[in-house]
N, C-alpha and C positions, 0 to 999 in steps of 0.2 A: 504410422501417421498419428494413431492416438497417445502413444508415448509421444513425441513430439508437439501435439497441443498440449496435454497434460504437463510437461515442462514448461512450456512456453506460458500457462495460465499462473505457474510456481515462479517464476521468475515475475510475472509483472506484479505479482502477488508480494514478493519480499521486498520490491522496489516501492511498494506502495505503505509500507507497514514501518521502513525505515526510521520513521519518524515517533512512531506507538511501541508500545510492548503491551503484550495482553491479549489474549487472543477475544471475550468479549468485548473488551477497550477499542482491540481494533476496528470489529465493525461498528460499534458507537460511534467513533467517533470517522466513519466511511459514510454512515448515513445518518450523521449528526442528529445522535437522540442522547445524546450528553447534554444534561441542563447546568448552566452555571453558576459557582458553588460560591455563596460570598462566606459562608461561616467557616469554613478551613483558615481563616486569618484571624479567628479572635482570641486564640491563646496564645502564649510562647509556650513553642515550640521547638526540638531536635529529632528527628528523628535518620537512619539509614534505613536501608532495605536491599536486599539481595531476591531474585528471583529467577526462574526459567519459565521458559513456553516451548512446550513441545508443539510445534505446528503438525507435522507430519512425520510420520515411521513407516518403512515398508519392509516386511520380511518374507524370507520364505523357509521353509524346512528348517525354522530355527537359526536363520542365516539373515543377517543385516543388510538390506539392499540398500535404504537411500533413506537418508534422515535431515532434516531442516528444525533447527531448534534456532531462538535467540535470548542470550542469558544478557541481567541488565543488573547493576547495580545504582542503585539511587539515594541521594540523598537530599534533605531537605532542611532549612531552616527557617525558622517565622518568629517574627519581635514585634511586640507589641508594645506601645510611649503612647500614652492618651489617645491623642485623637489620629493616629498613624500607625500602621500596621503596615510591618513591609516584609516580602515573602521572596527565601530564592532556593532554587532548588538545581542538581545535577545529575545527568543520568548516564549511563555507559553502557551502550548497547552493543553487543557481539555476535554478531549473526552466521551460523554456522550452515549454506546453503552450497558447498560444494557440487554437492550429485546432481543439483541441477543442469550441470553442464559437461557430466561423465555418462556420455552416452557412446555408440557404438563407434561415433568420427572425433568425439574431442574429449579433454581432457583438462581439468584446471580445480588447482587447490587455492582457496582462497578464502579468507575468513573477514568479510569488513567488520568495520567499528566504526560507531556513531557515537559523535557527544552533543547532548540538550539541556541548553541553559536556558532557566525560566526562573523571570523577573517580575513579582509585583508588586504593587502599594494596594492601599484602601485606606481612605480619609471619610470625615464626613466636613461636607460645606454646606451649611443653614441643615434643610432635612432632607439632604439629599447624598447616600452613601454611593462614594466616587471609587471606582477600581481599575487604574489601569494597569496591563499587564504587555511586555514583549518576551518572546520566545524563540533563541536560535538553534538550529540546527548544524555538525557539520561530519562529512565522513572523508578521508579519502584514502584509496586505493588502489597499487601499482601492482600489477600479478601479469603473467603470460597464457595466452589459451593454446595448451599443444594441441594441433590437429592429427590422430593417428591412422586414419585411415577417409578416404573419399567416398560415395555413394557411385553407384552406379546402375544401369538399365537396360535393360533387356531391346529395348528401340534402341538400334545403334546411331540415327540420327541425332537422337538427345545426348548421347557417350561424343558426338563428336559435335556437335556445336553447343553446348553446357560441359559435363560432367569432366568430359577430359582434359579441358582448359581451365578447371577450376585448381587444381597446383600451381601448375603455374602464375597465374595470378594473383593468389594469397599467403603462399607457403604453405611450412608445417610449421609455424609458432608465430601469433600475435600480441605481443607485449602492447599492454595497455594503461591507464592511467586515469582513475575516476575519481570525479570532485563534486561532488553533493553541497550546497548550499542551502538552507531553509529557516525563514524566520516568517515571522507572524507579530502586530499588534493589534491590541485589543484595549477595548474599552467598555467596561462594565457601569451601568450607573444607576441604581434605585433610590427609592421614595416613598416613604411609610406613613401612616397614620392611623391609628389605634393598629386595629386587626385587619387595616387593608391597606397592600404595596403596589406599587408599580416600578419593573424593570425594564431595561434596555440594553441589548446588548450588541456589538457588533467588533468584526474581528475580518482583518485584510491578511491574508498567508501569498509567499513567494516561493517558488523554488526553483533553483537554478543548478540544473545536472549538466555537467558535460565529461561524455568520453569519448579520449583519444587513443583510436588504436594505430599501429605502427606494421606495415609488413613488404616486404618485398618480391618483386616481380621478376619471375625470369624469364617471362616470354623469348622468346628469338627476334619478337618485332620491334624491333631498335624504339618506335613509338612509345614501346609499352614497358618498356622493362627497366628497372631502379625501384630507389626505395620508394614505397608513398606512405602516407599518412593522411585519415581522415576524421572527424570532429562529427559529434554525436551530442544534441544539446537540446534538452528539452527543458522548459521553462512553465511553471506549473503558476498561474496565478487563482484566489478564490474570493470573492467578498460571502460574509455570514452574517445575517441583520435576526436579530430577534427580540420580541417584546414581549410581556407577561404581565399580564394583572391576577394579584388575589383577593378572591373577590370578600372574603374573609377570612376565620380564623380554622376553616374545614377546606378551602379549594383554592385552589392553584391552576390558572391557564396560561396557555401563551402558544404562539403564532412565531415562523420564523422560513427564513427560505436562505440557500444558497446557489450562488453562479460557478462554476469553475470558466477557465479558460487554460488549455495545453497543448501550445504550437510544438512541434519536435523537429527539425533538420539535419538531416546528416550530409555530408559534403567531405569531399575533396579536398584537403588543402596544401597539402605537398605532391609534385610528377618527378618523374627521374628528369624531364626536362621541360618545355613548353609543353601546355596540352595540346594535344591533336585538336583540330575544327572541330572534330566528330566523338570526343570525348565525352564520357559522362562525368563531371561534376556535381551534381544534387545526385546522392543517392538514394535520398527517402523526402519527403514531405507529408507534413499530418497535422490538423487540426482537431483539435479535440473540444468539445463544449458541453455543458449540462447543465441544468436548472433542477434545483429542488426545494419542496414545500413542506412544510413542515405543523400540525397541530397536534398540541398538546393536556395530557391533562393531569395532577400531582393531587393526592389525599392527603390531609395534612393531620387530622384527627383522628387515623386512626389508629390502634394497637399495633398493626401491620403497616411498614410502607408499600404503598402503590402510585405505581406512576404508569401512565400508557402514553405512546403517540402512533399519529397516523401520519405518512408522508409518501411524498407519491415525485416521481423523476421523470428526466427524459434528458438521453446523451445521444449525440451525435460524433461520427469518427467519419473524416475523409481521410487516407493514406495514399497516396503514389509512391512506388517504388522500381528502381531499377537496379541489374546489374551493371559492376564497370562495362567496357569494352575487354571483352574477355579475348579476344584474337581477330582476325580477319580473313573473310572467304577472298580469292585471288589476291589478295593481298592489300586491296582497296576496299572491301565492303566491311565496315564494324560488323563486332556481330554482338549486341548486348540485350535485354531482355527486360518486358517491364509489365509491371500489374497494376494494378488501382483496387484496392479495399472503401465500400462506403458501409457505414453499419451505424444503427437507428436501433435504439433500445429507451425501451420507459419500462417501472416496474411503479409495481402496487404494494404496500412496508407496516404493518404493524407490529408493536414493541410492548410487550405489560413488564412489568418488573416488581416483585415481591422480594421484600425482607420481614425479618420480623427479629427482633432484639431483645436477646435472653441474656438480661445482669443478673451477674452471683458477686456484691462488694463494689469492688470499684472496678470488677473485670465483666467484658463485654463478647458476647460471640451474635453472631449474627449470619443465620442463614438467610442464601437468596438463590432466585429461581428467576430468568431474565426467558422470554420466546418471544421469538423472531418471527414472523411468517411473512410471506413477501410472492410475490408471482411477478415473472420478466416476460416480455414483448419483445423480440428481437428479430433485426430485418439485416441479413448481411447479403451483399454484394458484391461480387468479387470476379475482374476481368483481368486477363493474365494473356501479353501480346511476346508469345513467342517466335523467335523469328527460324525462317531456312526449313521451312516445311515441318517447324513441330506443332505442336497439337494445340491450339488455340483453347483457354478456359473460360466459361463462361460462368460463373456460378451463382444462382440467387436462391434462398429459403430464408423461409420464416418459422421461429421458433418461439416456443411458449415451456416457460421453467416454472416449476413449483418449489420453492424452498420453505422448511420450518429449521432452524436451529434453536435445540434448547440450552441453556447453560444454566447449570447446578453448583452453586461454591459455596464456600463458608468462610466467614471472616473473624479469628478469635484474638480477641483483645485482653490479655492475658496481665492481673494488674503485681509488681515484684512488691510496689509499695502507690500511694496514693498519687505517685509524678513517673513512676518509671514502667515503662510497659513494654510485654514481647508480642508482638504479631506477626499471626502466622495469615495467609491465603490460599485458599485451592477451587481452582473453578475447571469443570471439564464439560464442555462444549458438545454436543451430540448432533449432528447434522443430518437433516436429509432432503435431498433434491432429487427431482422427479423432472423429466422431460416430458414435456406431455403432448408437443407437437412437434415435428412428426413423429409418430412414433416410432420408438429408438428400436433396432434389432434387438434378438436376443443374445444377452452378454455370452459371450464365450468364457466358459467355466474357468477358474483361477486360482492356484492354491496361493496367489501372496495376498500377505493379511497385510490390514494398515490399520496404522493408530494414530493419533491425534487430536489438539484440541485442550491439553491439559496445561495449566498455567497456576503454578506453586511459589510461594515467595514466603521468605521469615526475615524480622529485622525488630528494631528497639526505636521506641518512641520515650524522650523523656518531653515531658513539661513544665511549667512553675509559673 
C-alpha cells in the first residue's frame, strides 16, 4: 500500500511540474514566492541553456531501481529600441518518469515532452512601466499501458465480485493518448518616483488535459462486452493579483494572494452497443479549490540579497468515484463499486532567500541559500460502498506535517569577453518532513537508498 501511495504522490507530482523545470523553481513557483522581475528586459540579449533535474533515484545493492529525471533545453531572446523591449523565450522539456508505472501488475515506457513559449513587451507610457506577457504551454502523448499480472485476496468474496472480473473488463494493454494544453496571461505595471515605486501585478493561467484511454471487454455478458473507450479531462484554472510598494531606496513590500479552481471528469464515451439502464458512465468526479495569501518582504541596500515571505493556504478536494459495471450476480444485478474522497488541507509557509555576489572583472558568481519551512493541516475522508457482502470502508484522520527544505546552489557567470558569457547552475535541494500527528509507526528498516533534488544547467549568454 505504501509503494502505491508513494507513486501515486510521484505521478501527480510530475503532472504538476510539467509546466516548471527546476526543482527550487518548482516549489516557488507552487507556492508562489516568485517576485516579478522587470530588469531581465533592459539589455539585448541571446542567450541558450541546457540543464537536468534529478528529482528522484532509488537504488539498492548498487542496483538502479526507479529514476525520474527531466532534461530541458532553453532558450531566449531579448531586444531592446528605445522605448520597447520585447522578450521571447523556448523551452523543451523531456521527462523521463517511466517507473512510475512499473510496478508489480503494469508496465509502460514512456517519455513525454513539453514545449513553453514565452512572450513579452515592456514600454513605458507617461511614468508608468507597462509589461505584458502571455505564456503557452503544450505536450502530447500516445503510449500503451501493458497490464502483467492482476491482484488478488485472500477473501474469496472480493476474488469473485472485484478481482476476478477485472480482466475481463479491461484487458491486458490500454493504448492511450494525452494532450496537455496550458497558457497564461499576464500583466505587469509599475510606477516610480525618485527612490519610491509602486507595482501591480496580475496573471490568469488555464489548463486543459485530456486523456483518452482505449480497451476492450470480453465479458460473456453480451451488455458488457466490445470495445470502450473513456475521456479523462481536467481543467486547471488560477487568478494571481499582487501589489508592491517601495517604500524607498532600502525596502521593498508587497501583498498578493492566489485562487485555483480544478474540476476533473472521467466518463464513458464509447459501449460496444447502447448502455445498459444500469450502467456506469461518470467514472470519477472532483472539484478541487484553494486560496492563497501571500506577504512579503525584499532588502534592497544590502551587500547581501534577502528577501523573505509569509503565506498561509487552505485547499479543498471532493472526489467520487466508481467502478464500471464489472459483471452481474444472476444475471440481473450490476455489480460495480464506489467511494467518495473528501480532504481539507491549509498549511502555514515561510521562505528567506540569501545571495550574495562575488565579481572578479566582468565575471559574476553568486551563491545562495533558499529555506523553506511550512506545517500542513490535513483532514481526509474517505467512504468506499462495496457491494455483495464485502467489507464496507469507513475512513477519517487528521494529520499534521512538518516540513523544512533547504536548497544550496551557486550561479557562476563566467565573462570570455565584456558581451559573451558561460553559465553554469547547481542547486541541491535537502528535504525533510516529519509527521507529527499521528504518530507514524516505526519504519521498517531498508537498505534502498534514494537521492534527489539536484538541478545542474550550463549554457552562453551573449549581449550588446
Amino acid at each position: 500500500m505504501y509503494k502505491l501511495i508513494r507513486k501515486t504522490i510521484l505521478i501527480f507530482f510530475c503532472l504538476s511540474v510539467l509546466a516548471f523545470a527546476g526543482t527550487i523553481d518548482i516549489l516557488k513557483n507552487s507556492f508562489s514566492l516568485i517576485l516579478p522581475d522587470t530588469s531581465k528586459m533592459q539589455t539585448k540579449q541571446l542567450a541558450y541553456e541546457v540543464s537536468h533535474h534529478e528529482l528522484l533515484r532509488e537504488s539498492q545493492n548498487d542496483t538502479l531501481l526507479s529514476r525520474y529525471t527531466i532534461r530541458e533545453q532553453h532558450t531566449e531572446f531579448n531586444y531592446v529600441a528605445r522605448n520597447l523591449s520585447l522578450f521571447a523565450s523556448w523551452s523543451r522539456n523531456v521527462y523521463r518518469m517511466d517507473d512510475l508505472f512499473e510496478t508489480d501488475y503494469t508496465k509502460l515506457t514512456s517519455q513525454p515532452i513539453s514545449h513553453r513559449i514565452d512572450l513579452k513587451a515592456q514600454t513605458h507610457i507617461k511614468n508608468w512601466l507597462i509589461q505584458p506577457g502571455i505564456n503557452y504551454t503544450f505536450s502530447r502523448t500516445q503510449d500503451t499501458l501493458f497490464i502483467t499480472d492482476f491482484p488478488y485476496s485472500d477473501v474469496s468474496a472480493i476474488n469473485s465480485y472485484f478481482f476476478d472480473l477485472l480482466p475481463a473488463t479491461i484487458g491486458d494493454t490500454i493504448p492511450y493518448n494525452n494532450s496537455l494544453n496550458a497558457f497564461h496571461v499576464e500583466m505587469l505595471a509599475s510606477k516610480s518616483r525618485q527612490d519610491q515605486s509602486l507595482f501591480f501585478y496580475l496573471k490568469y493561467a488555464k489548463t486543459i488535459d485530456r486523456l483518452t484511454e482505449m480497451h476492450k471487454n470480453t465479458s460473456t455478458h453480451n451488455k458488457l462486452n466490445g470495445p470502450r473507450e473513456s475521456l479523462l479531462q481536467f481543467n486547471y484554472s488560477s487568478i494571481k493579483a499582487m501589489a508592491g510598494w517601495q517604500v524607498n531606496a532600502h525596502y521593498l513590500f508587497w501583498g498578493g494572494f492566489n485562487y485555483h479552481f480544478s474540476p476533473l471528469d472521467w466518463s464513458h464515451t464509447v459501449f460496444p452497443d447502447e448502455p445498459d439502464t444500469l450502467e456506469i458512465v461518470k467514472l470519477a468526479d472532483a472539484k478541487t479549490n484553494s486560496f492563497h495569501a501571500q506577504l512579503g518582504y525584499k532588502a534592497l541596500s544590502l551587500p547581501l540579497g534577502f528577501q523573505t515571505t509569509l503565506s498561509a493556504g487552505h485547499l479543498t478536494n471532493i472526489t467520487g468515484a466508481s467502478t464500471p459495471v464489472l459483471g452481474y450476480v444472476l444475471r440481473i444485478l450490476p455489480i460495480s463499486h464506489q467511494a467518495d474522497l473528501v480532504t481539507s488541507s491549509s498549511y502555514l509557509l515561510t521562505h528567506i532567500h540569501l545571495d550574495y555576489p562575488l565579481k572578479t572583472g566582468f565575471s559574476t558568481f553568486l551563491p545562495r541559500l533558499d529555506v523553506i519551512a511550512a506545517r500542513f493541516w490535513t483532514d481526509i475522508s474517505l467512504e468506499a460502498l462495496l457491494q455483495f457482502g464485502l467489507e464496507d470502508i469507513d475512513f477519517q484522520e487528521h494529520y499534521i506535517h512538518a516540513a523544512t527544505i533547504a536548497s544550496i546552489g551557486c550561479e557562476a557567470k563566467i565573462a570570455l569577453n565584456r558581451d559573451l558569457f558561460l553559465i553554469f547552475e547547481a542547486d541541491q535541494l535537502i528535504p525533510y518532513v516529519k509527521m507529527i500527528s499521528p504518530v507514524p509507526p516505526t519504519p521498517t528498516p531498508s537498505d534502498i537508498k534514494r537521492y534527489g533534488g539536484l538541478s545542474v544547467s550550463a549554457g552562453v549568454t551573449m549581449s550588446w
